[in-house]
C-alpha positions as CSV (number, residue, x, y, z in Angstrom):
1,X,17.2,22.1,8.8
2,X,18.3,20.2,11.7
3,X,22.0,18.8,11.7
4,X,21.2,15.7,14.2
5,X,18.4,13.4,14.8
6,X,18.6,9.8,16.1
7,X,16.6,8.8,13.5
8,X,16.3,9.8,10.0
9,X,13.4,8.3,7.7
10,X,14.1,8.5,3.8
11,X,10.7,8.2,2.2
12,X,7.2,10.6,2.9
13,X,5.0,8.2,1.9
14,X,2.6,6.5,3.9
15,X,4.8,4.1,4.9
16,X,7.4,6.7,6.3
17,X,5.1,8.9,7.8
18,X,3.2,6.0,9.5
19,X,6.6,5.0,10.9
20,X,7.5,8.1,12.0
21,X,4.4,8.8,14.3
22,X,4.5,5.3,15.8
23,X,8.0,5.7,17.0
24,X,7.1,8.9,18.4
25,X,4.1,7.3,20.0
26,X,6.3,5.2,21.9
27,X,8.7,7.6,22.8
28,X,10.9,7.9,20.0
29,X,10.4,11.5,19.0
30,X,13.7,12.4,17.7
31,X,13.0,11.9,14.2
32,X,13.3,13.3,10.8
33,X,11.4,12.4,7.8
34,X,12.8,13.2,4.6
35,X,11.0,13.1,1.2
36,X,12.6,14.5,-1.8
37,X,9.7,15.9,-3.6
38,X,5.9,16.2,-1.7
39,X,5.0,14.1,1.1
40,X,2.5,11.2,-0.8
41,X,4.1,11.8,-4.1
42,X,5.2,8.4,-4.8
43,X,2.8,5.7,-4.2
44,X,0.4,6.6,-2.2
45,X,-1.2,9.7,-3.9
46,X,-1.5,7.4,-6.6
47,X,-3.1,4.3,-5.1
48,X,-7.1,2.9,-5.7
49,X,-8.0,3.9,-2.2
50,X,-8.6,-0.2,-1.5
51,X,-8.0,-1.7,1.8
52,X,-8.6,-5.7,2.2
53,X,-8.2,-8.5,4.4
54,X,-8.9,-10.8,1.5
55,X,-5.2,-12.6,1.0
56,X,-4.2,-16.0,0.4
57,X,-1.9,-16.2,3.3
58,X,-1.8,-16.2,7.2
59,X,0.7,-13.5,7.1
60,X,-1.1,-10.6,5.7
61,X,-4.5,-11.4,6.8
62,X,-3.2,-11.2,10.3
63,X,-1.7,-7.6,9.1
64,X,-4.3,-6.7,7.3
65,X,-6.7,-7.3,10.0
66,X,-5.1,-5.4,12.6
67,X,-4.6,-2.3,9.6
68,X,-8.2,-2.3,9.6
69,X,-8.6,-2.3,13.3
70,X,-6.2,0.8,12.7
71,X,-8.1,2.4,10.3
72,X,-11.7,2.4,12.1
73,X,-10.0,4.5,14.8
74,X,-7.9,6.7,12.9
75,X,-10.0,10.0,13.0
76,X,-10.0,9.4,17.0
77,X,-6.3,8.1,17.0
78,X,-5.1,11.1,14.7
79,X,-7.0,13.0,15.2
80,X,-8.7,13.6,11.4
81,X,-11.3,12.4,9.3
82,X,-9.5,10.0,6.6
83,X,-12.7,9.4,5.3
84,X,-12.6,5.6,6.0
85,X,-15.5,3.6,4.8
86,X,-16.3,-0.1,5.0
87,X,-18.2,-0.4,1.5
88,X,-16.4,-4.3,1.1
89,X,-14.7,-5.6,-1.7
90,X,-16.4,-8.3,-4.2
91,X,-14.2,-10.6,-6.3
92,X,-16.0,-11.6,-9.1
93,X,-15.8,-15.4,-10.0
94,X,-16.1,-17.3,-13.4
95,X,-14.7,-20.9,-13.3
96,X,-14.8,-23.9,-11.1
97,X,-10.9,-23.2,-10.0
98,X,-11.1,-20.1,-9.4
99,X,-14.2,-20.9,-7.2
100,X,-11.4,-23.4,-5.5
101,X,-9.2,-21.0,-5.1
102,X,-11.2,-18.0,-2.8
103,X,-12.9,-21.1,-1.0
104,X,-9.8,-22.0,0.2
105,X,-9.1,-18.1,0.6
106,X,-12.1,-17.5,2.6
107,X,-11.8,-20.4,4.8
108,X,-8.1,-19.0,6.4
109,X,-9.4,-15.5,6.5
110,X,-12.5,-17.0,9.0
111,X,-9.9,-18.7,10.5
112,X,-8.3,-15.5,11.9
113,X,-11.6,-13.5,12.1
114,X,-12.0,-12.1,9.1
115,X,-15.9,-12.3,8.0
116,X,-15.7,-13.2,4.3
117,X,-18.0,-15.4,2.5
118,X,-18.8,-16.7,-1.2
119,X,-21.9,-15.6,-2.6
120,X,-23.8,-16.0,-5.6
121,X,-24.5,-13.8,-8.4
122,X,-28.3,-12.3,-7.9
123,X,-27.1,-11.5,-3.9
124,X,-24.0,-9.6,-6.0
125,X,-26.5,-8.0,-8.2
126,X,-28.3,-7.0,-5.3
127,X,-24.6,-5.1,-3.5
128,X,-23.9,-3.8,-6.9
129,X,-27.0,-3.2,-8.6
130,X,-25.5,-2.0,-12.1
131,X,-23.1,-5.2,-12.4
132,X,-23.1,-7.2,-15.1
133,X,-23.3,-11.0,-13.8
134,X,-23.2,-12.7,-16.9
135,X,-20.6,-15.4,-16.7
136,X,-20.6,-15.0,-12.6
137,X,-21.0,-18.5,-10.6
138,X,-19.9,-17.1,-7.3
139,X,-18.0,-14.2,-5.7
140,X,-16.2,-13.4,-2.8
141,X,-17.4,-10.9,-1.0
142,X,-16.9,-9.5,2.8
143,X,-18.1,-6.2,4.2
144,X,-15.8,-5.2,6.7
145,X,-13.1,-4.2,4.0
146,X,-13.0,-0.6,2.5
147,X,-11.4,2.2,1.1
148,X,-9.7,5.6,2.1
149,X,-8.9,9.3,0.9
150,X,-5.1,8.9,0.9
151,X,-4.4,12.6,0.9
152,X,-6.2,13.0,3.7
153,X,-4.5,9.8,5.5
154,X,-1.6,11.1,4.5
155,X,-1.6,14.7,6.1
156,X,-3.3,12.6,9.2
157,X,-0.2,11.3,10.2
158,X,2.2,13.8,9.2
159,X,0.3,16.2,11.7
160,X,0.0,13.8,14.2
161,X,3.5,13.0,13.8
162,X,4.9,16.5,14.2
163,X,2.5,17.0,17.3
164,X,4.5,14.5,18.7
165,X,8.0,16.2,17.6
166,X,8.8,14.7,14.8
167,X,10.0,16.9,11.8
168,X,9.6,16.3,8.2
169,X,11.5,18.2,5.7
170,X,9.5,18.0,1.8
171,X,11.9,18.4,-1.2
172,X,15.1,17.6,0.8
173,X,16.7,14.3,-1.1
174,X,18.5,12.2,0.3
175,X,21.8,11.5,-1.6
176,X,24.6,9.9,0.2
177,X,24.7,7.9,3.9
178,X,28.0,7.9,5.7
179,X,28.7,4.6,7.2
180,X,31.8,3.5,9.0
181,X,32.8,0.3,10.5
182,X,29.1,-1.3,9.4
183,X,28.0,2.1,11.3
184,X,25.3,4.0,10.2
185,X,27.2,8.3,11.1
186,X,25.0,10.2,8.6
187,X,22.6,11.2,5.7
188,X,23.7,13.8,2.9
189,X,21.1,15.9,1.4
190,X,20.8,18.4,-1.3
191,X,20.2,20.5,2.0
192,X,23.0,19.6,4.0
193,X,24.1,16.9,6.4
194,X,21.8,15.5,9.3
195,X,24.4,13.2,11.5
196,X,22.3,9.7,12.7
197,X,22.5,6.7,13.9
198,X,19.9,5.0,12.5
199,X,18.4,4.9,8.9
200,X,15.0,3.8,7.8
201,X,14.7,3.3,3.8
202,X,10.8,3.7,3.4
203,X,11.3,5.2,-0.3
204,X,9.3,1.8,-1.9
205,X,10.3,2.0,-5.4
206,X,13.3,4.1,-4.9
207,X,14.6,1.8,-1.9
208,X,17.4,0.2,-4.1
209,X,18.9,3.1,-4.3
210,X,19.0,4.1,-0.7
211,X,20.3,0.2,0.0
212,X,23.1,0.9,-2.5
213,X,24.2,3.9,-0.6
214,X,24.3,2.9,2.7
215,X,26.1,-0.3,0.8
216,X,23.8,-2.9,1.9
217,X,25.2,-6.3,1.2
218,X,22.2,-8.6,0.7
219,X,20.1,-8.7,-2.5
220,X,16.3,-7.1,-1.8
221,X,15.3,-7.2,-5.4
222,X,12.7,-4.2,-5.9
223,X,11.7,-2.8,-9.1
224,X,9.6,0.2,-9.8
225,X,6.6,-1.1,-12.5
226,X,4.2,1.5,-14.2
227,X,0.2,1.0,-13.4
228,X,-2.4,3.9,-14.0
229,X,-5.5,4.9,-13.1
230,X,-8.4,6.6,-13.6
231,X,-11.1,8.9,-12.0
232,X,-14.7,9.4,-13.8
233,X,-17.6,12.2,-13.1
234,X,-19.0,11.4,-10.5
235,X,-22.4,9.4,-10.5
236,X,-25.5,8.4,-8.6
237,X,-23.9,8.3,-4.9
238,X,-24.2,4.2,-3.8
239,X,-24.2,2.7,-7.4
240,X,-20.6,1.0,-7.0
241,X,-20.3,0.9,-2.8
242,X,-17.5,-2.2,-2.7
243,X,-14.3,-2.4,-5.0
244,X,-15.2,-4.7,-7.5
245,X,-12.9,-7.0,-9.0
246,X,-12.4,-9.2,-11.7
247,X,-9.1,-11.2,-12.9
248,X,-11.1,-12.7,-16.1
249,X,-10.9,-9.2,-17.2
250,X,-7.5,-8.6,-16.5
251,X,-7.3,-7.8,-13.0
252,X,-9.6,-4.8,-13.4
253,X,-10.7,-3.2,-10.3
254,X,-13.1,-0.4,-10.1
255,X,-15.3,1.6,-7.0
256,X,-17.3,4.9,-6.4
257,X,-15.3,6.9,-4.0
258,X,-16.6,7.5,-0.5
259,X,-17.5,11.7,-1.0
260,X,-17.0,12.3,-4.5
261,X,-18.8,9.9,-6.0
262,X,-16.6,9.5,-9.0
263,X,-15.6,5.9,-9.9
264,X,-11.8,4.6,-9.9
265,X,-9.9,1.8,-11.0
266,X,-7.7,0.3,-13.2
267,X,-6.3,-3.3,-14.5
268,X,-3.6,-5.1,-14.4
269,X,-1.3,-3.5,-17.7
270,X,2.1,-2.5,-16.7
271,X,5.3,-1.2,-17.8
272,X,9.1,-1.8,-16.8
273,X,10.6,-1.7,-14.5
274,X,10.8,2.4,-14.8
275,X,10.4,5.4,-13.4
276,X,8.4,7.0,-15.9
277,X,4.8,7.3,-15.2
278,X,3.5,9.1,-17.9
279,X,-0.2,8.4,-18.6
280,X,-0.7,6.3,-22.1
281,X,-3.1,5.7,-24.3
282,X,-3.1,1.9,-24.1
283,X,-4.2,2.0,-20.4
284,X,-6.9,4.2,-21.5
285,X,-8.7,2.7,-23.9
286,X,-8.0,-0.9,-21.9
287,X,-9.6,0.2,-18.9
288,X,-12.7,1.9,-20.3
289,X,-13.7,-1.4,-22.1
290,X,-13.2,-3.6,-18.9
291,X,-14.9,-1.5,-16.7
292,X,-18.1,-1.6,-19.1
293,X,-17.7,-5.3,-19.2
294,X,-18.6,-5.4,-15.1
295,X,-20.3,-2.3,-15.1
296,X,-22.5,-1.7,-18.6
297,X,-24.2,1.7,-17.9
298,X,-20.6,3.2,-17.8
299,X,-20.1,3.7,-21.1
300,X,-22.4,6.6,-20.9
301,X,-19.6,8.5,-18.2
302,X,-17.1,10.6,-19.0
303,X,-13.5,9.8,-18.0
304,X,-11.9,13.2,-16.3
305,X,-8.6,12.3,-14.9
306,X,-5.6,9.8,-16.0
307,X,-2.5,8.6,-14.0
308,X,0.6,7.1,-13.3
309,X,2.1,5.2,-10.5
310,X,4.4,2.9,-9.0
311,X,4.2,-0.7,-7.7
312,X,7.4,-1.0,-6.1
313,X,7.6,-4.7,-6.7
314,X,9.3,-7.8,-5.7
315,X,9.5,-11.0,-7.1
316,X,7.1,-12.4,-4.9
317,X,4.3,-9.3,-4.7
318,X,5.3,-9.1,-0.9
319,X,7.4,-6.3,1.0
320,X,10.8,-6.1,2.2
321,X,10.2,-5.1,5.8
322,X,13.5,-5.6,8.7
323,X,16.4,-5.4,10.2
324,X,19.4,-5.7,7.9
325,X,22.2,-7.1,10.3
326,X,25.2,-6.3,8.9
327,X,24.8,-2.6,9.3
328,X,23.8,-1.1,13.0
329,X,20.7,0.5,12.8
330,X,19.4,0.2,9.4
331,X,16.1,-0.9,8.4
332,X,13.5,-1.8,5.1
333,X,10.1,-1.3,5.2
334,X,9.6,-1.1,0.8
335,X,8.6,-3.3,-2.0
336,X,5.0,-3.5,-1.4
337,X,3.8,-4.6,-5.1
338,X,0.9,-2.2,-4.7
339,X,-0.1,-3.1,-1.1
340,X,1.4,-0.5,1.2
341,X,-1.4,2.0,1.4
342,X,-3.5,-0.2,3.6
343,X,-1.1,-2.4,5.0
344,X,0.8,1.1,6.3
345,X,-0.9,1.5,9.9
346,X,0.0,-2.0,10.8
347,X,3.3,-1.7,9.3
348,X,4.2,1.0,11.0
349,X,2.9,0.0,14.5
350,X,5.0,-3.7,14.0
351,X,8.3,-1.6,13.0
352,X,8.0,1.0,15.5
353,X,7.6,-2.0,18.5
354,X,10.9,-4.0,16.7
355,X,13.0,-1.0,17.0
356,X,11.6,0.4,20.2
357,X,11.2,-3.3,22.0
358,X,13.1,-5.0,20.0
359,X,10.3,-7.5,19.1
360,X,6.7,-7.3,17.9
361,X,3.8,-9.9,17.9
362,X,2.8,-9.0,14.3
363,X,4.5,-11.4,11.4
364,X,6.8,-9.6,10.5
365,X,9.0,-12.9,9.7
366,X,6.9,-13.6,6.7
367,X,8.7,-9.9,4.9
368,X,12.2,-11.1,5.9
369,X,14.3,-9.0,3.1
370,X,16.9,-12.0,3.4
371,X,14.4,-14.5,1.5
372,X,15.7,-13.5,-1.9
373,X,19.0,-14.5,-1.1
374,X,18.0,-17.8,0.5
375,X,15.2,-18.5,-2.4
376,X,12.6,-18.5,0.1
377,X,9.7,-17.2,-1.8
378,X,6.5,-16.6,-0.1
379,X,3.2,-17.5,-2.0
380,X,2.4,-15.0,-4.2
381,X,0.4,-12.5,-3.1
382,X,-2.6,-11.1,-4.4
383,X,-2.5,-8.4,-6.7
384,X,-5.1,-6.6,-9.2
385,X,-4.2,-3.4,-10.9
């Protein structure tokens, strides 16, 4: 293992990894990406594959828009096929304020390009033939959102990354940073030392503990909560194209994946904070039930895989991502309450430009990690799962 790098990445998630090949994109290639157990382990092997520009808030629309942007070219960009597929995502609505609600949703997401649209129930009968529409006055629906094989976006960029010269060491924990004079000298590892001067914490729910050893001093409050999934036999390619989702029954969100055919999901039950993801029972026999309620006919499909996960969350569903200034050269991108898989490529681009230029256009003001101490809250964002 290397014992110098000028910059050492703790965290081989998507995150990392996306941060990682950026830098070396624009010249930064002296980097090392650590990850304690298998690069995707922690979040992003576990996610539902969703990506969406459907938020309530200038902020991550603009990011998420430019992600997508991202994503369309990513078999070109790195090189691989990630398996990318605009199939849409369809919120189901039930009420007269909730109705309120996406209108006012969809009418800032047109604002900044974003095609969504409400629709009514018999033209989301006719996207999801199988869906039960009883109770449905309207839903949300726009087709230029999607979903992606995160193992294979995962290995995308860590290829891609290493062409470039970066090097990524797998089961090599971090577990101490040296700092001196608010100076970041260097990360310990089970593996030995690597000297540095700069430290990105990209570990998501494990990012409070890299803050407390590099001793930073403001309050990023980010928990690690329990959520779980599940993956069906696969069905009838094109029966369940968008992700479908649906807060009156708990947040559940389910879709057919891209290849496999096999339908995901999961709802909104969680445990912690913790880091145990054991499957549970609970979650099991919760999900099955709301994913009947949208989609009838799957009663009849056999459940064959069950899982645990982490939202890294914070207190207002919105990462930490910066600069922390009282340290030289040590910077958050974590806390993305269930969000980072398809917010990574814009993430990564925005960080990359701060560190390299020292500015980016993207907003990355709205994920200042100083807002907890100041009580700055943004809006909450939104979440399913």
């Amino acid at each position: 293992m290397r014992s110098e790098a000028k910059t050492v990445i703790i965290g081989g998630g998507i995150i990392g990894l996306s941060i990682a090949y950026n830098l070396a994109k624009l010249g930064e290639s002296d980097v090392v990406v650590l990850e304690k157990s298998y690069l995707g382990n922690g979040s992003t092997f576990r996610c539902g594959t969703g990506i969406r520009q459907q938020f309530g808030d200038e902020a991550n629309i603009r990011m998420m828009k430019r992600s997508v942007e991202l994503w369309k070219g990513m078999k070109d960009e790195l090189g691989c096929d990630v398996e990318f597929k605009q199939s849409g995502y369809l919120f189901l609505l039930y009420d007269e304020e909730e109705l309120r609600s996406f209108k006012a949703n969809v009418k800032l997401q047109n604002r900044f390009g974003v095609p969504s649209r409400i629709i009514s129930p018999d033209e989301a009968k006719m996207i999801v033939p199988p869906l039960n529409t009883e109770g449905v006055i309207a839903a949300a629906w726009n087709h230029t959102d999607g979903k992606a094989n995160p193992f294979r976006a995962v290995f995308a960029y860590a290829n891609a990354a290493k062409r470039l010269g970066v090097e990524i060491y797998e089961y090599t924990e971090a577990r101490d940073i040296k700092v001196e004079d608010g100076r970041i000298k260097a990360v310990l590892t089970n593996r030995g030392e690597i000297r540095t001067g700069r430290v990105i914490n990209a570990a998501n729910a494990w990012a409070p503990i890299i803050n407390r050893m590099a001793g930073v001093p403001v309050r990023i409050p980010i928990e690690p909560y329990k959520h779980q999934g599940i993956k069906t036999e696969p069905i009838k390619p094109g029966q369940i194209e968008p992700m479908v989702i649906s807060f009156k029954h708990g947040g559940v969100y389910l879709t057919q994946e891209a290849n496999q055919g096999g339908v995901i999901g999961g709802y909104e039950l969680k445990y912690g904070p913790t880091y145990d993801i054991s499957p549970t029972y609970e979650f099991l026999r919760g999900v099955s039930y709301r994913f009947t309620q949208l989609i009838p006919a799957l009663k009849y499909v056999n459940v064959i895989r069950i899982w645990g996960g982490y939202y890294a969350e914070t207190p207002d569903g919105n990462a930490a991502i910066g600069r922390i200034e009282e340290l030289d050269e040590f910077y958050i991108a974590a806390g993305f309450s269930g969000h980072g898989f398809m917010l990574a490529p814009a993430v990564g681009e925005a960080l990359a430009e701060l560190i390299v230029d020292g500015k980016t256009e993207k907003p990355l003001w709205f994920y200042d990690p100083y807002r907890f101490e100041r009580g700055e809250l943004r809006e909450q964002a939104i979440q399913m799962g």
